[in-house]
N, C-alpha and C positions, 0 to 999 in steps of 0.2 A: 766342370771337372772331367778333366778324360778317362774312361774306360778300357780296360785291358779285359781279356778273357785268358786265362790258362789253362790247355790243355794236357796237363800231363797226370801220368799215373802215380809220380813217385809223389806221397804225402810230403814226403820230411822238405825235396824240393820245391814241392808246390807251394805247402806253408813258407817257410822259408822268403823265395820269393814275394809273395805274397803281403807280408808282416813287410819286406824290404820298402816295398812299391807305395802303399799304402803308406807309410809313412813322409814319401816324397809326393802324398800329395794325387794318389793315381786313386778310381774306383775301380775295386779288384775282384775280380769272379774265377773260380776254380772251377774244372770240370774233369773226371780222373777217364773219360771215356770219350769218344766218338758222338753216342747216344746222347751223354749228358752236356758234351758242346750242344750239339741240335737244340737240344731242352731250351736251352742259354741264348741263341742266336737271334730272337723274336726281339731279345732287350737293345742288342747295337753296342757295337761297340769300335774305339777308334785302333785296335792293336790286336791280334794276337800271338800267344807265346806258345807253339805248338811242338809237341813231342813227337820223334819220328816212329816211334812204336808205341804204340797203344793196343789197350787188350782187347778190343773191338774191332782193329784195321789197323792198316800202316798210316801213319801221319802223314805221308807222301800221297797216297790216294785221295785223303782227306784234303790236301791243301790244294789238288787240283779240282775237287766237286765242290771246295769256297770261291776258287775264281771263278767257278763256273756261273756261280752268280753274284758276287761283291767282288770289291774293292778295295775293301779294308788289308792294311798290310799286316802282312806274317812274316814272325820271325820263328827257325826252327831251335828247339832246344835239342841237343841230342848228343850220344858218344860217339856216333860216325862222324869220324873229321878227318875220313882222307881226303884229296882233291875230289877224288870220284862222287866221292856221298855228297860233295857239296856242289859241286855240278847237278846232281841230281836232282839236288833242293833247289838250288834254282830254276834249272827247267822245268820244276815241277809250279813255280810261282811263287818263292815265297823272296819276302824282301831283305832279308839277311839270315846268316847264320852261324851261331852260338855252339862252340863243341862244350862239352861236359868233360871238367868239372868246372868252372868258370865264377869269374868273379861276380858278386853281385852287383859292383858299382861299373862296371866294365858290361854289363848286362843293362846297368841305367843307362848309360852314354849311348848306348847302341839304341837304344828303345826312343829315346831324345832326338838322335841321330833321325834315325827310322822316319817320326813322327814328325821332322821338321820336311824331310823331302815330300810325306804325304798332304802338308798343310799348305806345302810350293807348289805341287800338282794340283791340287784340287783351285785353287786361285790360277790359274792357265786352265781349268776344265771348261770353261766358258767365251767364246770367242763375239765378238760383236763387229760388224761392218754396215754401213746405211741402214737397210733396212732388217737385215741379217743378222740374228743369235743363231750359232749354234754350240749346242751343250755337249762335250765328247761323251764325259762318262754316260749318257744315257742315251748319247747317240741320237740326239734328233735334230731337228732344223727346223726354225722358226722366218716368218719374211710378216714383218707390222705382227708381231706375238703371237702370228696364225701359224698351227703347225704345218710343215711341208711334208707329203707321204714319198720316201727317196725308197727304191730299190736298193740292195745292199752292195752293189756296185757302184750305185750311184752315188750312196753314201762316201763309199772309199775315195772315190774318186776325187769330189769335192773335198773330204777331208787332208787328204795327200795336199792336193791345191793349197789349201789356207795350209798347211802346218809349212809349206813353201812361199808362203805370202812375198814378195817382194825378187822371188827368183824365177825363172822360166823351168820349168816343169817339160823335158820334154818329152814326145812320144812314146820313142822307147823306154823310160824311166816309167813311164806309167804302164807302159806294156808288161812290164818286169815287176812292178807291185801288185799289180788288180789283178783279180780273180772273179769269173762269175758267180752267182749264187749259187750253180749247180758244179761247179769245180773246175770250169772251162777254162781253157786260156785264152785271154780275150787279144783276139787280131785286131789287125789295124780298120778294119770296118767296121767290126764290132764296136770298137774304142768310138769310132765316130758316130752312132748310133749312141752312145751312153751320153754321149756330152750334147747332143742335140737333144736327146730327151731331158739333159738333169737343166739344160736352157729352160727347156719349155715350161719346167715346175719353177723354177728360182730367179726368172728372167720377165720384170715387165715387159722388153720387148725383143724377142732370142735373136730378131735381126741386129739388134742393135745393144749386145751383152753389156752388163756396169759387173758383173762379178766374173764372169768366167772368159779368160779374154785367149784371140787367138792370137799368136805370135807364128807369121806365117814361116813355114818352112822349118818347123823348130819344134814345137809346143802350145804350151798354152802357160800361163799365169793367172794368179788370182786378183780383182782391182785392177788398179793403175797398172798400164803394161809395164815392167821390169824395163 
């Protein structure tokens, strides 16, 4: 059964809600605070329905100190439904957004909606090549189920590659995404320093690469040259 948490203040909506959800079948948790989500976030949950003012803090803050550590997707509930406020909401991380006063079957569709894109991301969270898993959402890299320790450029780097699988990646394209750990922008020597060291972790033999391939005068590819 899937789980929803609602954060909102108003009772009469939250019940409301609540009573709706529940009946299609959802497990439903109420929290009328900030505080009393925290309380609630140990149990997991696959949704939530987050109010953009709360009497403990703005909902906007809130939804950027949940990305900060989950994944789990949010929808905002709330009156601000200019362009602006829902710009907002998005770049604050949440994954749709619901103006008030709104229907409650038009609130199921969207939550279904929501939940289907989270259950197609998470089935693509896991990539697999020869000897190679790696798992996005927690970011690490396995070679025969041994974990690989990557720097966090080194990470991006290889990830940029695979999410390119079958195209040439080139120089400048990676010069234009990657960033070093410390905020650097990384040159073209730097860049070749990243990818001889991410060989030396992920490569039985770096002279002779099966994942990270050079395409001379161009790039580089992930696998079989492009």
């Amino acid at each position: 059964m899937r789980r929803i948490l609602i954060v909102e203040d108003d009772v009469i909506i939250c019940g409301g809600v609540k009573l709706f959800l529940e009946q299609r079948g959802y497990a439903v948790e109420t929290a009328y605070s900030r505080k009393e989500a925290d309380a609630c976030m140990q149990h997991g949950f696959d949704l939530i329905l987050l109010d953009r003012n709360l009497p403990d803090g703005a909902g906007l803050d809130y939804c950027r100190q949940l990305r900060g550590s989950m994944k789990v997707p949010i929808v905002f509930l709330t009156a601000k439904d200019t362009d602006e406020d829902m710009i907002e909401g998005f770049r604050a991380g949440c994954d749709d957004y619901i103006a008030k006063p709104f229907s409650v079957e038009l609130l199921y569709q969207r939550i279904e909606a929501v939940l289907r894109r989270s259950i197609e991301d998470k089935n693509h969270a896991r990539f697999h090549y020869k000897d190679m898993t790696v798992d996005f959402e927690r970011m690490q890299v396995f070679l025969s189920e041994e974990p690989v320790k990557l720097s966090g450029t080194e990470y991006r780097i290889l990830e940029l590659l695979i999410r390119n699988k079958g195209r040439v990646v080139t120089r400048d394209t990676i010069l234009q995404r990657i960033w070093d750990c410390d905020g650097n922008y990384v040159d073209e020597n730097t860049l070749s320093v990243h990818i001889r060291r991410l060989r030396q972790k992920i490569e039985e033999d770096a002279g002779n690469p099966q994942y990270i391939i050079t395409v001379f005068g161009i790039g580089y590819t992930f696998g079989e040259e492009a």
